[in-house]
C-alpha positions in Angstrom: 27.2 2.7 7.5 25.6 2.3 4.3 26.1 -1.3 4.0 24.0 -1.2 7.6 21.5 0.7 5.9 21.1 -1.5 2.6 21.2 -4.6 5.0 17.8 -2.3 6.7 16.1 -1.9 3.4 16.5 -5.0 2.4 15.1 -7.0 5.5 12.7 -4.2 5.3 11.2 -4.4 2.0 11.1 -8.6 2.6 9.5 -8.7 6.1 6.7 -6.1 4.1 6.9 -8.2 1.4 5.8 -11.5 3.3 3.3 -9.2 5.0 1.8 -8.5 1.4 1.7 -12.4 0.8 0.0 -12.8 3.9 -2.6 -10.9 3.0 -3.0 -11.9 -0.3 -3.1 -15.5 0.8 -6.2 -14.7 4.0 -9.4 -12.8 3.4 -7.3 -10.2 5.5 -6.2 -8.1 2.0 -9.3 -8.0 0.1 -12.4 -7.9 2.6 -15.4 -9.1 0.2 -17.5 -5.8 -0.2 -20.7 -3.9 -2.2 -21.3 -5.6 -5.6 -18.3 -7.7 -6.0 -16.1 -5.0 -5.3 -13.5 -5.3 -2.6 -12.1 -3.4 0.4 -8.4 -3.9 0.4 -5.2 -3.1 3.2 -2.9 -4.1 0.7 -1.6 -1.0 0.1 -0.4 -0.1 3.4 2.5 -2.5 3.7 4.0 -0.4 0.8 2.9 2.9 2.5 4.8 2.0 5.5 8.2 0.5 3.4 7.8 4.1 1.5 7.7 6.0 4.7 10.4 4.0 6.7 13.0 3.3 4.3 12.2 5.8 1.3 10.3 5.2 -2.3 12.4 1.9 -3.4 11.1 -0.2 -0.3 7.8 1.4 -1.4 7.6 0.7 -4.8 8.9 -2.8 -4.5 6.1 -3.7 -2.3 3.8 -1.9 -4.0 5.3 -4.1 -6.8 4.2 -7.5 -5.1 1.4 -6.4 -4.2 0.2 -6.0 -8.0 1.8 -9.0 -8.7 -0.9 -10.8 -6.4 -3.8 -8.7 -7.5 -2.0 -9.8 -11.5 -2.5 -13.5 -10.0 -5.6 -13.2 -7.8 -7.9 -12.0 -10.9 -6.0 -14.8 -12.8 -6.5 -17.5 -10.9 -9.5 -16.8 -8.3 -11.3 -14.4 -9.6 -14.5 -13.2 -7.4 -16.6 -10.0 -9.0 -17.5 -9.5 -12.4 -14.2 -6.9 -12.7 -11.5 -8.9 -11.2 -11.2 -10.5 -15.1 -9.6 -7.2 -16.3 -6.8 -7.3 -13.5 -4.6 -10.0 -15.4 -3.7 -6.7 -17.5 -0.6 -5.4 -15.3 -1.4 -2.1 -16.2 -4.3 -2.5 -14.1 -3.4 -4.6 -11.6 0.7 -4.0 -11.0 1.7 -0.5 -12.4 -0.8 1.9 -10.1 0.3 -0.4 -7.2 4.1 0.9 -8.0 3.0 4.5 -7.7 2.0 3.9 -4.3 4.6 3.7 -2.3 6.0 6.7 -4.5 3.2 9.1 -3.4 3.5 8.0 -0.1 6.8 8.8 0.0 6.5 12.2 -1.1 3.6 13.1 0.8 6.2 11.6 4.1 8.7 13.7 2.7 7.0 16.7 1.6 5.1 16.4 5.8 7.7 15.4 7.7 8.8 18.6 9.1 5.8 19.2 10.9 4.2 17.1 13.8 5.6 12.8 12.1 1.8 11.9 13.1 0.5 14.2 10.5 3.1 13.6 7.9 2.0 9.4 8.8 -1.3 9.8 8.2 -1.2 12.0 4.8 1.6 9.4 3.9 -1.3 6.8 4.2 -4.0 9.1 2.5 -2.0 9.5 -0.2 -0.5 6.0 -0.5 -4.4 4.6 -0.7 -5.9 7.2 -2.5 -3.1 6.9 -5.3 -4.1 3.9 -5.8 -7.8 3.6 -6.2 -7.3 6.9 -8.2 -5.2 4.8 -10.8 -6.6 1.8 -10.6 -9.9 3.1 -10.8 -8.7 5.5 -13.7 -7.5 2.6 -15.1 -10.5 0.3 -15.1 -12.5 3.4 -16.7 -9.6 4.0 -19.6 -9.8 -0.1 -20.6 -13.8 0.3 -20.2 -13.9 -2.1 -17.9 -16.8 0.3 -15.9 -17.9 3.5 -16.8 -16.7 6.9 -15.0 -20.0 7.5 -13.1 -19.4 3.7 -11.6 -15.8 4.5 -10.7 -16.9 7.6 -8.9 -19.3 5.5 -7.0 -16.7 2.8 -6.2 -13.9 5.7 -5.3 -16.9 6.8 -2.8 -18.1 3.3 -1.3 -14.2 1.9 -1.4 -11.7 4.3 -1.8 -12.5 6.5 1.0 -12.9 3.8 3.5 -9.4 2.4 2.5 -8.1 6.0 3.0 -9.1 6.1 6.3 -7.8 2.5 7.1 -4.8 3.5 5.8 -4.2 6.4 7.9 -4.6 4.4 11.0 -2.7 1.7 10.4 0.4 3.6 8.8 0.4 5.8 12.0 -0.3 3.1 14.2 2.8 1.3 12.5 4.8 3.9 11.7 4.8 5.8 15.1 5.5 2.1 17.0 8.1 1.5 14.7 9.3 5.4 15.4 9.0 4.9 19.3 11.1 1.7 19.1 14.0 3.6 17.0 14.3 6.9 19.2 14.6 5.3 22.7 18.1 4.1 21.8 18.8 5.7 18.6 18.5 2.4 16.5 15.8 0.1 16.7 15.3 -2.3 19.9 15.6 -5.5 17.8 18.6 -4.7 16.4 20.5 -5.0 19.5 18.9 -8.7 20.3 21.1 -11.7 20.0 
């Protein structure tokens, strides 16, 4: 049985992973936004790893997904900030905590309705991460607070939202799918 569930994690974590690519590679990830800024759904393929298959799924999507922020800012950079995201403590280490906060927020939720712990899962997931990436930008002054606070507004709050929908969009498909047969529908195609 645990060898099943590795096997689960692992295909998991890589089908979320190529997700992440996919959106890094299409303006899909990072929708062009107010003053160079960008609205991103890059966070939610960790959020749903963390909430399906715990905070390791989560935090190694989270992982690739600073990875191609680390790479975007290196090599196509396209506002005036993206320059301080080659430092991975901007661009990869919040990304990590995402899938961690999600998780807990899942986990701390989940005995109550699964739609509610879903959506804080995604709340949390997206707000961890303009929190610290924001937090970050302000600690290298890269921007000053009172411009974080304004981006957290414009950006983070919209991602929130986005975030909440999709996870429990995904997240409660993905559930439907497992509890008709006790194990997910694709599992028992040949």
């Amino acid at each position: 049985m645990e060898a099943k569930s590795n096997v689960r994690k692992i295909v998991v974590t890589g089908v979320l992973g190529a997700l992440s690519i996919a959106l890094f590679l299409t303006p899909i990830g990072y929708i062009p936004w107010l003053a160079g800024a960008s609205l991103t759904v890059m966070h939610v393929p960790a959020i749903i790893g963390a909430v399906l298959e715990g905070p390791v799924v989560g935090i190694v999507v989270g992982g690739i997904f600073g990875v191609t922020a680390l790479i975007k800012a290196a090599t196509a950079p396209q506002g005036p900030i993206d320059v301080f995201f080659v430092n991975p403590l901007i661009s990869v280490l919040p990304r990590l905590l995402v899938g961690l906060a999600a998780w807990a927020v899942y986990r701390a939720f989940r005995g109550m309705l699964p739609a509610v712990a879903a959506v804080a899962a995604g709340i949390a997931g997206s707000l961890t991460n303009s929190v610290f990436v924001l937090g970050a930008l302000v600690a290298f002054a890269a921007i000053p607070t009172a411009v974080a606070a304004a981006v957290f507004v414009a950006n983070g709050l919209i991602e929130a939202a986005l975030a909440a929908v999709l996870t429990f969009g995904v997240v409660a498909a993905w559930k439907g799918i497992e509890s008709r047969t006790g194990k997910a529908k694709l599992a028992e195609e040949k």
